[in-house]
BALOBA-1460 file (C-alpha; in Angstrom, 3 decimals):
// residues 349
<rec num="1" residu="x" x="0.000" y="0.000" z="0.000"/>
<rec num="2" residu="x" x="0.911" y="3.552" z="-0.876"/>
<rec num="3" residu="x" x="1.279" y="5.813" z="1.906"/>
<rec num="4" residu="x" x="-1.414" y="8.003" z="0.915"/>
<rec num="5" residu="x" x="-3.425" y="4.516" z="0.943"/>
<rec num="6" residu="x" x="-2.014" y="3.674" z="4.777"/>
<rec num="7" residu="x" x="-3.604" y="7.346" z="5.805"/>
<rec num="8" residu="x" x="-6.365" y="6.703" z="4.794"/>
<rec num="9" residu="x" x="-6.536" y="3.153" z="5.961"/>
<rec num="10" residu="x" x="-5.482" y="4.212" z="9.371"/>
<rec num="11" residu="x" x="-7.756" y="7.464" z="9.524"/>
<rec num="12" residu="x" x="-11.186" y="7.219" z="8.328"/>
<rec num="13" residu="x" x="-13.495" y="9.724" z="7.073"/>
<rec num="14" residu="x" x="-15.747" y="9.502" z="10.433"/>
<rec num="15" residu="x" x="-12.512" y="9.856" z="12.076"/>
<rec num="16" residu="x" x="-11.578" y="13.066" z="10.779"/>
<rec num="17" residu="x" x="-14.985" y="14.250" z="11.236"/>
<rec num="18" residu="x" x="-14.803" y="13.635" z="15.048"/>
<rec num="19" residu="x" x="-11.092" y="15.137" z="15.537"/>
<rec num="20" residu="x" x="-12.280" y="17.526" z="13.713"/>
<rec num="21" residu="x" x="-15.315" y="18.204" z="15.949"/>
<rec num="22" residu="x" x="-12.991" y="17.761" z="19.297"/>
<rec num="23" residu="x" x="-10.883" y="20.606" z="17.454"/>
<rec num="24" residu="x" x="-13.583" y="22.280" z="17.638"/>
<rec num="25" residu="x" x="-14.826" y="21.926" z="21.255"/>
<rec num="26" residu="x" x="-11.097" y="22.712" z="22.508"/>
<rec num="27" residu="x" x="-11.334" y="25.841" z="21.083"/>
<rec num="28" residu="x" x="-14.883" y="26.852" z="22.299"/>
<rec num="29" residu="x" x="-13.634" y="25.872" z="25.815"/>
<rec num="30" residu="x" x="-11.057" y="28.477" z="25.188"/>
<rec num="31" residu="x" x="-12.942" y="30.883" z="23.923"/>
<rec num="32" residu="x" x="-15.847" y="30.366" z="26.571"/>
<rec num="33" residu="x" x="-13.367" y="30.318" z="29.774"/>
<rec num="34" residu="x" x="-11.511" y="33.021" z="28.679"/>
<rec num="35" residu="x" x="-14.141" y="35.485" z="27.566"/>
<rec num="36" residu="x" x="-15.983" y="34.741" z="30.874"/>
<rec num="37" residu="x" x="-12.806" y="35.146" z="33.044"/>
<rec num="38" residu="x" x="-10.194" y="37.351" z="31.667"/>
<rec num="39" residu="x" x="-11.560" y="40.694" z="32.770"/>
<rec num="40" residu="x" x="-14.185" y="40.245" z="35.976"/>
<rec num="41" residu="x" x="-16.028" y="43.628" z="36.990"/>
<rec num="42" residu="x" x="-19.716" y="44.270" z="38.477"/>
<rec num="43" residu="x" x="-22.172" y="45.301" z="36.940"/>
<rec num="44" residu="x" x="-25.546" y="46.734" z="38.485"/>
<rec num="45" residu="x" x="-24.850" y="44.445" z="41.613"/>
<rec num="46" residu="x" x="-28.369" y="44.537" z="43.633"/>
<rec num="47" residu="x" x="-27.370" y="47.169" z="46.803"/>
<rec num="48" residu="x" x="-29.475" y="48.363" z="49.620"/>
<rec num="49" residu="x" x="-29.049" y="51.781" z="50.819"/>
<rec num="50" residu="x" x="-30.494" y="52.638" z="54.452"/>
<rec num="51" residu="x" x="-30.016" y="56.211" z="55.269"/>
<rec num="52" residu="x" x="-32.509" y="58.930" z="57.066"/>
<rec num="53" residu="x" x="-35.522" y="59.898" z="54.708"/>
<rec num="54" residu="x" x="-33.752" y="63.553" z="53.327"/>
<rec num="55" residu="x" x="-30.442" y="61.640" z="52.661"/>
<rec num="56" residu="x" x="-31.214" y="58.455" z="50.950"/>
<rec num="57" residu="x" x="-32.234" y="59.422" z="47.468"/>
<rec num="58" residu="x" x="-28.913" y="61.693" z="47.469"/>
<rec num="59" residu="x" x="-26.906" y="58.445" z="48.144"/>
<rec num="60" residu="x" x="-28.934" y="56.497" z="45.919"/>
<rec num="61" residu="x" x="-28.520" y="58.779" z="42.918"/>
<rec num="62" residu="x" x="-24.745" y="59.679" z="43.481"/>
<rec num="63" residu="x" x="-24.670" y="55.439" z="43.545"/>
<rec num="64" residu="x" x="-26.305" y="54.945" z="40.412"/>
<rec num="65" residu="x" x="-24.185" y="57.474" z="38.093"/>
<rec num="66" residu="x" x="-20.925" y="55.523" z="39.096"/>
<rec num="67" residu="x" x="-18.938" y="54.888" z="35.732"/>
<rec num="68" residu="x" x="-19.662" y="51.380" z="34.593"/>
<rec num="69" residu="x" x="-23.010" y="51.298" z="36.616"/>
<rec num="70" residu="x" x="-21.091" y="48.387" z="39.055"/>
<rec num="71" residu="x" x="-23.808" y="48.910" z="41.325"/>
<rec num="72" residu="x" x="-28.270" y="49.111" z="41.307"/>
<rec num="73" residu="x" x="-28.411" y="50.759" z="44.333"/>
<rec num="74" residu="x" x="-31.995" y="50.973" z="46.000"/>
<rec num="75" residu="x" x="-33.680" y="52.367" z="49.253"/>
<rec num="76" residu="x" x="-34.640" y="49.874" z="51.962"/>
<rec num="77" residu="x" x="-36.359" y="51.081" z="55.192"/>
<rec num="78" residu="x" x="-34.067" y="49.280" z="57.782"/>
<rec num="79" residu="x" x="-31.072" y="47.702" z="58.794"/>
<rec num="80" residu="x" x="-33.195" y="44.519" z="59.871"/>
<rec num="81" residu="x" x="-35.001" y="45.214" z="56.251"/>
<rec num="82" residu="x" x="-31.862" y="44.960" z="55.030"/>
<rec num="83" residu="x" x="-30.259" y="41.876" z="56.444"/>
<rec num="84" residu="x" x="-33.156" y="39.906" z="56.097"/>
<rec num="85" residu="x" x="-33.216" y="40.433" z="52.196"/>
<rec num="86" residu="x" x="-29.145" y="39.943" z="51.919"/>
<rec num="87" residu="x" x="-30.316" y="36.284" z="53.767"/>
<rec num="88" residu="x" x="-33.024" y="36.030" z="51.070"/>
<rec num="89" residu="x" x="-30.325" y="36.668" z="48.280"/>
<rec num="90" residu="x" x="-32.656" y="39.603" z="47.240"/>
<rec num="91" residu="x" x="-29.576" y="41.973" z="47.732"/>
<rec num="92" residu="x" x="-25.804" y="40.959" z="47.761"/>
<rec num="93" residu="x" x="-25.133" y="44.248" z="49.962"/>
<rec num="94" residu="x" x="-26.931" y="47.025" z="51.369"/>
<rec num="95" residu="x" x="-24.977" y="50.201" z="52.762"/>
<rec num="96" residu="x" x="-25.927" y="51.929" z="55.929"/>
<rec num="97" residu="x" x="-25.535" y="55.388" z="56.375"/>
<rec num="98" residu="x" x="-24.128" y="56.795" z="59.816"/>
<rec num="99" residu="x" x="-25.999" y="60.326" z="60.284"/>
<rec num="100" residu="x" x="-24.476" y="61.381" z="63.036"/>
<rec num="101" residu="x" x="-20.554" y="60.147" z="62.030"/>
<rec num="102" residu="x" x="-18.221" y="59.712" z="58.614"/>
<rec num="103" residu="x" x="-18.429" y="56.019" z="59.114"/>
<rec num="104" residu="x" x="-20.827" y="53.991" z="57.673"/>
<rec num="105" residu="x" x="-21.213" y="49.837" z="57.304"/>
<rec num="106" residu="x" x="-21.381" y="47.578" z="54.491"/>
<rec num="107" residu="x" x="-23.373" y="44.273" z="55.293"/>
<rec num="108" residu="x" x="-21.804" y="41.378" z="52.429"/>
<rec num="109" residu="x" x="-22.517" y="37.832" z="52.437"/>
<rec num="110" residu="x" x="-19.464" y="35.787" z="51.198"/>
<rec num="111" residu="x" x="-21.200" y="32.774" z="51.549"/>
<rec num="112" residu="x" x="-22.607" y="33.875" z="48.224"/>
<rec num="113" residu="x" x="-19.049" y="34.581" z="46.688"/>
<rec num="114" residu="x" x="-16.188" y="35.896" z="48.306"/>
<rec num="115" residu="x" x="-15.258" y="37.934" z="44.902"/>
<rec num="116" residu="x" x="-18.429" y="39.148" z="44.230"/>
<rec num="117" residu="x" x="-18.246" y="40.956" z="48.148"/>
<rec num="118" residu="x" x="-14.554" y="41.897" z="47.595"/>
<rec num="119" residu="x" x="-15.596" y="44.385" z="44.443"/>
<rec num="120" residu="x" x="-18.458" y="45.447" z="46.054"/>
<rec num="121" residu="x" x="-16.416" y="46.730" z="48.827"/>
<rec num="122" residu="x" x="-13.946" y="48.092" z="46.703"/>
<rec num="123" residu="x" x="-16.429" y="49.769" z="44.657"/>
<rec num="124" residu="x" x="-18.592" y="51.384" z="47.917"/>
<rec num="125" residu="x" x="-15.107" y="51.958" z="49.383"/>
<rec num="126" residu="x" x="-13.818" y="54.473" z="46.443"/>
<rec num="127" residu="x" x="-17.407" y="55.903" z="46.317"/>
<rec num="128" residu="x" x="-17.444" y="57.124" z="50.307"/>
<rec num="129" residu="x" x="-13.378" y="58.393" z="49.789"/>
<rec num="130" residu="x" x="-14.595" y="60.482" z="47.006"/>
<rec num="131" residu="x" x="-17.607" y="62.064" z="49.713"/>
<rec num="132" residu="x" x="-14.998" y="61.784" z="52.589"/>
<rec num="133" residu="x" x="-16.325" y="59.553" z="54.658"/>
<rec num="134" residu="x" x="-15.349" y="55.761" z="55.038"/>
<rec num="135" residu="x" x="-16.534" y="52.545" z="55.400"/>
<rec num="136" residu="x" x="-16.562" y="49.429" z="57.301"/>
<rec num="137" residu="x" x="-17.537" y="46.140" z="56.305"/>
<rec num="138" residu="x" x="-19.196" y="43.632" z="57.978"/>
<rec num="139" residu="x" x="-19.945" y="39.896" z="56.692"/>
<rec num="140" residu="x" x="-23.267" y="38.979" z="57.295"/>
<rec num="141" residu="x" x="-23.350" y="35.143" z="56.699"/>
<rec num="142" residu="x" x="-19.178" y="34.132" z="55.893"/>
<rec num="143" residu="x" x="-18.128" y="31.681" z="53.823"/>
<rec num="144" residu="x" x="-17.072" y="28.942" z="56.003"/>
<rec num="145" residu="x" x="-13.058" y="28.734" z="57.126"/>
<rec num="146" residu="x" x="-13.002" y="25.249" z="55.132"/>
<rec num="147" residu="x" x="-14.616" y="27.011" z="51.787"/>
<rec num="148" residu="x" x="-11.572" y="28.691" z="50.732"/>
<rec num="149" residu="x" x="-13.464" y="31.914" z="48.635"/>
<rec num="150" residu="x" x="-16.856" y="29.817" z="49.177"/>
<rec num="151" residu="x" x="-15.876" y="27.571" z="45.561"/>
<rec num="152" residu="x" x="-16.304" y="24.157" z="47.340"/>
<rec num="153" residu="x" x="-20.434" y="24.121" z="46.253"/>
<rec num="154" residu="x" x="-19.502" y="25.415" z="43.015"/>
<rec num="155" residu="x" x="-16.811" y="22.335" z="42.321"/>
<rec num="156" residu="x" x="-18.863" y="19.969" z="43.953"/>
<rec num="157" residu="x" x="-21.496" y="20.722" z="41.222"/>
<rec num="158" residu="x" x="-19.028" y="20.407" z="38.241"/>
<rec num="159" residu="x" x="-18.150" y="16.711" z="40.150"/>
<rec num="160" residu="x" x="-21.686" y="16.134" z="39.866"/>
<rec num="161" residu="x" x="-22.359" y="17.353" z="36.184"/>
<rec num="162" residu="x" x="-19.285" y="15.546" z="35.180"/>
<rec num="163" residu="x" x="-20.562" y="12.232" z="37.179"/>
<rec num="164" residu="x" x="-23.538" y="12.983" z="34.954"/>
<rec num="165" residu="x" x="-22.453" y="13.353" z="31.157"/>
<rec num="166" residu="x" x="-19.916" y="10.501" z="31.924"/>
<rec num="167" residu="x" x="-22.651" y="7.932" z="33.061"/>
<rec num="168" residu="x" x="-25.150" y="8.423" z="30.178"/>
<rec num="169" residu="x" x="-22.089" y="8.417" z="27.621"/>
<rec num="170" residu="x" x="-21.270" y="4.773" z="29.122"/>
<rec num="171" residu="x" x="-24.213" y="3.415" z="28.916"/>
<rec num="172" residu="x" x="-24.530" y="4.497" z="25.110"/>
<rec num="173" residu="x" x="-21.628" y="3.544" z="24.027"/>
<rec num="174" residu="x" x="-21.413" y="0.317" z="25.912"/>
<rec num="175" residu="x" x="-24.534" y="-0.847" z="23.810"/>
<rec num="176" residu="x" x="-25.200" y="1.827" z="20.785"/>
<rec num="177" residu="x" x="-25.635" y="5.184" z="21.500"/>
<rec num="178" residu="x" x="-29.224" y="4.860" z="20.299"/>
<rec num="179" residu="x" x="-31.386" y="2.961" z="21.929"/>
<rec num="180" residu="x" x="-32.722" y="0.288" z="20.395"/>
<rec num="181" residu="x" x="-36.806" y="0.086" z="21.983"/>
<rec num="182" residu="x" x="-38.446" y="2.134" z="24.637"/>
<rec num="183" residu="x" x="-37.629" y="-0.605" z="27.046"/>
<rec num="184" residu="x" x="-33.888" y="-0.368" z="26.847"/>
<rec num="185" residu="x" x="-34.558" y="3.242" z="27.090"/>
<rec num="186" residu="x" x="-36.386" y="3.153" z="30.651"/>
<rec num="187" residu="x" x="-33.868" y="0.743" z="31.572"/>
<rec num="188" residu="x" x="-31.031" y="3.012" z="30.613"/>
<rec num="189" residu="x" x="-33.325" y="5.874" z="32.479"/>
<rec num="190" residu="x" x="-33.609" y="3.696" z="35.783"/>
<rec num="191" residu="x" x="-29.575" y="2.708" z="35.958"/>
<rec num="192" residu="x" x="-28.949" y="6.144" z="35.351"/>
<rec num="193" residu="x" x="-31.878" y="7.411" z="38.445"/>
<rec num="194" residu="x" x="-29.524" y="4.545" z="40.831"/>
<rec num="195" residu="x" x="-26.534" y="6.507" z="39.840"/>
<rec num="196" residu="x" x="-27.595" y="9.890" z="40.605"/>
<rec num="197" residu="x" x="-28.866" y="8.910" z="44.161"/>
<rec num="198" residu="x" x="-25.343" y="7.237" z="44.894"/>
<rec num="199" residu="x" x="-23.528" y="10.256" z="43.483"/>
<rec num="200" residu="x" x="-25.461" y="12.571" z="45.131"/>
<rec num="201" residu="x" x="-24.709" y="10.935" z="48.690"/>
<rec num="202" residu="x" x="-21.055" y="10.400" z="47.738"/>
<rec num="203" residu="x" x="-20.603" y="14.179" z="47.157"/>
<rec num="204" residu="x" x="-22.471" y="15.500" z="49.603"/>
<rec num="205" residu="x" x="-20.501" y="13.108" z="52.261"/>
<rec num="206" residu="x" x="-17.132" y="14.131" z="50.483"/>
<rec num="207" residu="x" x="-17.761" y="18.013" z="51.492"/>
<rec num="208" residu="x" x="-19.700" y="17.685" z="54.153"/>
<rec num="209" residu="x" x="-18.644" y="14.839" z="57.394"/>
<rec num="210" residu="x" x="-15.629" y="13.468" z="55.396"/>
<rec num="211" residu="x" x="-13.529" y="17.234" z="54.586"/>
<rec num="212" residu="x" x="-15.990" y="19.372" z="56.285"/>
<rec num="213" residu="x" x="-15.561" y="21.697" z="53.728"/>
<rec num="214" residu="x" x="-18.883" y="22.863" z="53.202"/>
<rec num="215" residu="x" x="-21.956" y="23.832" z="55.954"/>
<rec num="216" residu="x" x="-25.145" y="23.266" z="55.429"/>
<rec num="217" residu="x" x="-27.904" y="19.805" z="55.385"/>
<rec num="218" residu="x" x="-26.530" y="16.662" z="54.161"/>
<rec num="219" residu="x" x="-29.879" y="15.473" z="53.017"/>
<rec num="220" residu="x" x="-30.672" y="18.716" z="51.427"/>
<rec num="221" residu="x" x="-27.117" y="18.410" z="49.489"/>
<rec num="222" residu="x" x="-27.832" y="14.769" z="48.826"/>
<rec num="223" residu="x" x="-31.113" y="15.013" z="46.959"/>
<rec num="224" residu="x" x="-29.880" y="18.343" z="44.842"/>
<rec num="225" residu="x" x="-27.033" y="16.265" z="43.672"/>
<rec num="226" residu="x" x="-29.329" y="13.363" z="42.422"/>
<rec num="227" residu="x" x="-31.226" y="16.301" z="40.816"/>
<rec num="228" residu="x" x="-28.311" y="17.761" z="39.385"/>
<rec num="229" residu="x" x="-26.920" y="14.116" z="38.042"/>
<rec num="230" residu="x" x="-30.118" y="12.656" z="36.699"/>
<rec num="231" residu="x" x="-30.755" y="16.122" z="34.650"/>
<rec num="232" residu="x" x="-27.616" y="16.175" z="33.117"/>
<rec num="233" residu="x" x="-27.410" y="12.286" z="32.456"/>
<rec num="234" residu="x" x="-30.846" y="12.669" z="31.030"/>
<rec num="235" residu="x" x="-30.235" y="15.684" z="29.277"/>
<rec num="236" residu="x" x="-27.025" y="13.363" z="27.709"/>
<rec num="237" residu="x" x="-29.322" y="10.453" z="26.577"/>
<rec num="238" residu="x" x="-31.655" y="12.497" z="24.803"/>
<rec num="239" residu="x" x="-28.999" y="13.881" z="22.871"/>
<rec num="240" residu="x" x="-27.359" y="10.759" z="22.291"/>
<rec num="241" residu="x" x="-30.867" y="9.451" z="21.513"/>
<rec num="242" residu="x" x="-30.821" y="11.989" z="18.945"/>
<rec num="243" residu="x" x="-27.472" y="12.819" z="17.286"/>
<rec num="244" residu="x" x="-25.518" y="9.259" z="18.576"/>
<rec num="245" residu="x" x="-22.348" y="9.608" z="19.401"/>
<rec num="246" residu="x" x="-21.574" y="13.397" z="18.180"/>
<rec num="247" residu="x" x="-24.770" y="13.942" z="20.953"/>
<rec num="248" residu="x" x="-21.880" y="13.598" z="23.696"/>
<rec num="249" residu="x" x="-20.150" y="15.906" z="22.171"/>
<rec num="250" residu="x" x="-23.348" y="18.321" z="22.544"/>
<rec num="251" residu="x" x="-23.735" y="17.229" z="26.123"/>
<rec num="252" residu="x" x="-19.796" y="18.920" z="26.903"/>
<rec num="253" residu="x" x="-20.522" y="21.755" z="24.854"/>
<rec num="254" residu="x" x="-23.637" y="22.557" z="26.390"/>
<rec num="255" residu="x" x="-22.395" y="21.423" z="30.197"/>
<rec num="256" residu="x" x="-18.544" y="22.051" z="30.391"/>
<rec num="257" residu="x" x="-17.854" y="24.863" z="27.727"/>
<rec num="258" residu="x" x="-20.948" y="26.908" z="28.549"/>
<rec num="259" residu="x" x="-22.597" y="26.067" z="31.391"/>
<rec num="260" residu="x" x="-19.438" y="25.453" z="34.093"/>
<rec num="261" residu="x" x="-17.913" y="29.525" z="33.146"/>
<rec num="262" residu="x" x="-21.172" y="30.457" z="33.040"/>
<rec num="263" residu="x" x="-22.409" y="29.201" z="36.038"/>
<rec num="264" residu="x" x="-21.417" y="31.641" z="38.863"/>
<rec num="265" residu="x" x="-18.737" y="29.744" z="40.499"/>
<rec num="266" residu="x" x="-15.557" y="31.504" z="40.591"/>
<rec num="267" residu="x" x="-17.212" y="34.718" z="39.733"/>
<rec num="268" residu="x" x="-20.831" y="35.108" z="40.778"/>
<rec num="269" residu="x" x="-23.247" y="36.563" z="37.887"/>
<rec num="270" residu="x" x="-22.794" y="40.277" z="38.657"/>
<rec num="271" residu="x" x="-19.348" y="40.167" z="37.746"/>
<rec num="272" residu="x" x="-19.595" y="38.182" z="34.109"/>
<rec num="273" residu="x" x="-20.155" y="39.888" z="30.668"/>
<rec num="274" residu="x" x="-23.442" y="40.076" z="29.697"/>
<rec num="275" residu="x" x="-23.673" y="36.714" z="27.989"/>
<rec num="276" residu="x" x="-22.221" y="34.404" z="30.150"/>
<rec num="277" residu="x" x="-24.723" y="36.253" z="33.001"/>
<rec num="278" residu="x" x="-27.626" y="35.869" z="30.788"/>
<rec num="279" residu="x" x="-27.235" y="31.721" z="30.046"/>
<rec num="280" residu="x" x="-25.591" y="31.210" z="33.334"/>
<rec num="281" residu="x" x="-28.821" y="30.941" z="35.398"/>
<rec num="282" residu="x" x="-31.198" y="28.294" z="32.561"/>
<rec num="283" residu="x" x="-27.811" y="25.515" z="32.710"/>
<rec num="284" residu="x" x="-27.779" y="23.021" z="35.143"/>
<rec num="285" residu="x" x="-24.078" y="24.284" z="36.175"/>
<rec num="286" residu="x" x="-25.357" y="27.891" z="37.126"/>
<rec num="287" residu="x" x="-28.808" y="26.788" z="38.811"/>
<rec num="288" residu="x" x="-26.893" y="23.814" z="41.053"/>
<rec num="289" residu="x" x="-24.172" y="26.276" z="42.162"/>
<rec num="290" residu="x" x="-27.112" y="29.016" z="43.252"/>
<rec num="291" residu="x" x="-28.936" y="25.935" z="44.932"/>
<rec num="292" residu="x" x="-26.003" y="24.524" z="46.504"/>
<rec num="293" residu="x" x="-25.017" y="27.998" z="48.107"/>
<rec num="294" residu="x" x="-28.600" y="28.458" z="48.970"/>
<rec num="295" residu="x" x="-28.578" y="25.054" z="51.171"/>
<rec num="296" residu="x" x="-25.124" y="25.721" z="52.429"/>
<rec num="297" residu="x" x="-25.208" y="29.407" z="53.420"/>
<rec num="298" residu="x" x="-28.480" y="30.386" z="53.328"/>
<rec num="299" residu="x" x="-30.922" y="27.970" z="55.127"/>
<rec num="300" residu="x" x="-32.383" y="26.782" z="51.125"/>
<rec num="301" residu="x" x="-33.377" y="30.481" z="51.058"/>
<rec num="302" residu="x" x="-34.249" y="31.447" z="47.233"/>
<rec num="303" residu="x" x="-34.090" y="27.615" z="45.675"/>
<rec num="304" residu="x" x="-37.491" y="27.630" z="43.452"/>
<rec num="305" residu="x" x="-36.248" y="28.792" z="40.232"/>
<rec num="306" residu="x" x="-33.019" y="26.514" z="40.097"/>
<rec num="307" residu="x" x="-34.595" y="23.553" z="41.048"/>
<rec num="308" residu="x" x="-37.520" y="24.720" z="38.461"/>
<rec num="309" residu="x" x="-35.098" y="24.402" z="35.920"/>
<rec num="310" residu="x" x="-33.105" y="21.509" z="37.131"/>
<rec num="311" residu="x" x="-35.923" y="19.854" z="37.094"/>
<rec num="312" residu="x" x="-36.857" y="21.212" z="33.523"/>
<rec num="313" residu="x" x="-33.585" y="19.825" z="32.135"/>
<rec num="314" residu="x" x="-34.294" y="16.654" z="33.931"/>
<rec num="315" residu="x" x="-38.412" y="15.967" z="32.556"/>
<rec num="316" residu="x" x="-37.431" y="17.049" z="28.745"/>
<rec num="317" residu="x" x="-34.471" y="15.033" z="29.120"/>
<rec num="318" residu="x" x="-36.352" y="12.200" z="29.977"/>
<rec num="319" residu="x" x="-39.255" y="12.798" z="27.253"/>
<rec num="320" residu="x" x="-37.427" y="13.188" z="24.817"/>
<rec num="321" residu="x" x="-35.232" y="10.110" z="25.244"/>
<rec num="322" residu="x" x="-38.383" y="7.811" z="25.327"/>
<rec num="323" residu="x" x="-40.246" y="9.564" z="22.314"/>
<rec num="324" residu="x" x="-37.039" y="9.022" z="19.995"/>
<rec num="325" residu="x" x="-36.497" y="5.860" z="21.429"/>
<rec num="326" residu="x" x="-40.585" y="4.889" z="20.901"/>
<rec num="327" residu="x" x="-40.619" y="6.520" z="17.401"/>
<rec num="328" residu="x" x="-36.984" y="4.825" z="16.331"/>
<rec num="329" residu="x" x="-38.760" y="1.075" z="17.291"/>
<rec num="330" residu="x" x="-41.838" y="2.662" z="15.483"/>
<rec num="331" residu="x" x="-39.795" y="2.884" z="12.208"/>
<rec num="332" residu="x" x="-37.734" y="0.012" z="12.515"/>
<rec num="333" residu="x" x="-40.962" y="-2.524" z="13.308"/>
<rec num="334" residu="x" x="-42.782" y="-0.834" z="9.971"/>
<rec num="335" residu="x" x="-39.729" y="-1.610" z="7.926"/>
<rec num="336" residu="x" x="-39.739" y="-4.886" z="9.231"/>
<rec num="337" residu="x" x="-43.787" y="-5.311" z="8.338"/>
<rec num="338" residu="x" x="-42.517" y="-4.005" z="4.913"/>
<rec num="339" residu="x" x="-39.404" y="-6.623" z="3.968"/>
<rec num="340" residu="x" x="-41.692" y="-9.569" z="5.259"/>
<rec num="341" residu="x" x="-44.753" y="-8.492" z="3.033"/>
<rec num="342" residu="x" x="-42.350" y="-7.997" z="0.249"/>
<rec num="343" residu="x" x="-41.263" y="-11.527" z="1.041"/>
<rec num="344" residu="x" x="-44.539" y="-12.523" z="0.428"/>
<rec num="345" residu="x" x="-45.744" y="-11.658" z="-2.267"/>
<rec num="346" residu="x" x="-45.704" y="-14.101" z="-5.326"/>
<rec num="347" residu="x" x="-43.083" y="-13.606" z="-7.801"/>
<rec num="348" residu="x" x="-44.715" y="-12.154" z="-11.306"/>
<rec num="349" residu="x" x="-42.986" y="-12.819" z="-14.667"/>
């Protein structure tokens, strides 16, 4: 054989096609990590101003004209006001106003993201120099001494996405990425529902009694990782069920190159560009980090809408799976009808 002939021997055109596709990938995770990371600033983080009636709409206003608009400063009536939406994760901060001294307070909650509350303090900081007065901060609800910048829930959740995509791509491609009948799809469905409930116990045991590196209820971390898993194992089958093989490929586009720089983790929403902030939030990445925070820091405060769309991703994951699955065995039986009445008929001259 030539060794034009050995090449293409040795690398087929379906090959290619997938190298080329992993090409690719490599360069949207690039693209995506960088573009989310590489220049972090806020933008209209949610701030509470408490100050005496004649002052607040002075502090408010002088607030909202910073350059950039880092901050979407609004009046709250009082400090308890105030606290009890930061624990509600309503506001992120809220500024109180001394009226009878130059120093005011800043109530943050790192619990929610350590680098979201440092530039908000930097930000309110350089704001009270420029009216000469000062500020000091206090942390409502800390991240705990363990959670090193409060990024243990967030990499617990890309553990549990990855536990996810990786245990729907086995079962594909240990038996055809497509399933063959509805029934191997429920089966594949229920293996898959085992999993999550193991890997949710594993990883909530890992962070929790085992490194005690993250607060918060065990059972409450337990059943939002079998969310998490089963939604983005189910999500993975129905693309598989779908598109094959190149459907995994979806499944880490959609879960590792958008949804984990996307989701909050390193740098909370405020602080991403516009896009990333925008998709962050609908992915399973960006909902389990808010929920995982929620039960960790904030007593499961503010959980509805991420576990609305965990559960979203989960259901239509699930659907579709068994409808392609249904409609695939559909096909293939009426094909089948079709060769055996061909066989059947007599032959004509």
């Amino acid at each position: 054989m030539t060794f034009t002939e050995e090449v293409r021997s040795a690398v087929t055109v379906r090959a290619a096609l997938l190298v080329t596709g992993v090409l690719g990938l490599m360069v949207a995770f690039i693209t995506s990590y960088a573009g989310a990371f590489h220049h972090p600033r806020p933008k209209d983080v949610p701030l509470g101003v408490v100050a005496p009636a004649r002052a607040a709409g002075q502090v408010v206003a002088k607030l909202d004209r910073l350059p950039g608009s880092p901050l979407a400063p609004r009046t709250v009536g009082s400090e308890r006001q105030a606290r009890q939406q930061i624990a509600d994760r309503t506001l992120d901060a809220a500024l109180l106003v001394d009226p009878r001294g130059t120093t005011d307070r800043l109530l943050v909650a790192s619990g929610g993201g350590a680098s979201l509350s440092q530039s908000v303090e930097v930000v309110v900081r350089e704001a009270e120099k420029s009216q000469k007065r000062t500020v000091r901060t206090v942390d409502m609800i800390p991240a705990d001494a363990a959670d090193s910048r409060s990024l243990t829930s967030f990499y617990l959740v890309v553990g549990w996405c990855v536990g996810g995509y990786l245990c729907a791509a086995i079962l594909a491609v240990s038996a055809g990425a497509r399933p063959a009948n509805g029934a191997r799809a429920v089966i594949r469905l229920a293996a898959l529902g085992a999993y999550a409930l193991v890997a949710g116990l594993a990883g909530a045991l890992v962070v929790g009694p085992v490194l005690g590196a993250l607060p918060g209820s065990l059972y409450g971390l337990w059943g939002l990782g079998a969310l998490i898993v089963f939604a983005v194992g189910a999500t993975t089958l129905a693309f598989q069920s779908l598109l094959g093989v190149i459907g995994i490929g979806l499944a880490i586009l959609l879960i590792v190159v958008l949804g984990n720089p996307s989701a909050g983790g390193a740098y909370p929403y405020p602080l991403l560009p516009p896009f990333w902030r925008a998709i962050g939030p609908a992915l399973p990445p960006g909902a389990g980090t808010w929920a995982a925070r929620s039960v960790a820091y904030f007593r499961g405060r503010a959980m509805t809408g991420p576990l609305l769309v965990l559960a979203a991703w989960a259901v239509g994951g699930t659907l579709v799976t068994l409808v392609r699955s249904a409609l695939r065995r559909g096909a293939g039986a009426g094909a089948g009808d079709e060769a055996r009445a061909a066989g059947a008929r007599p032959p004509t001259s």
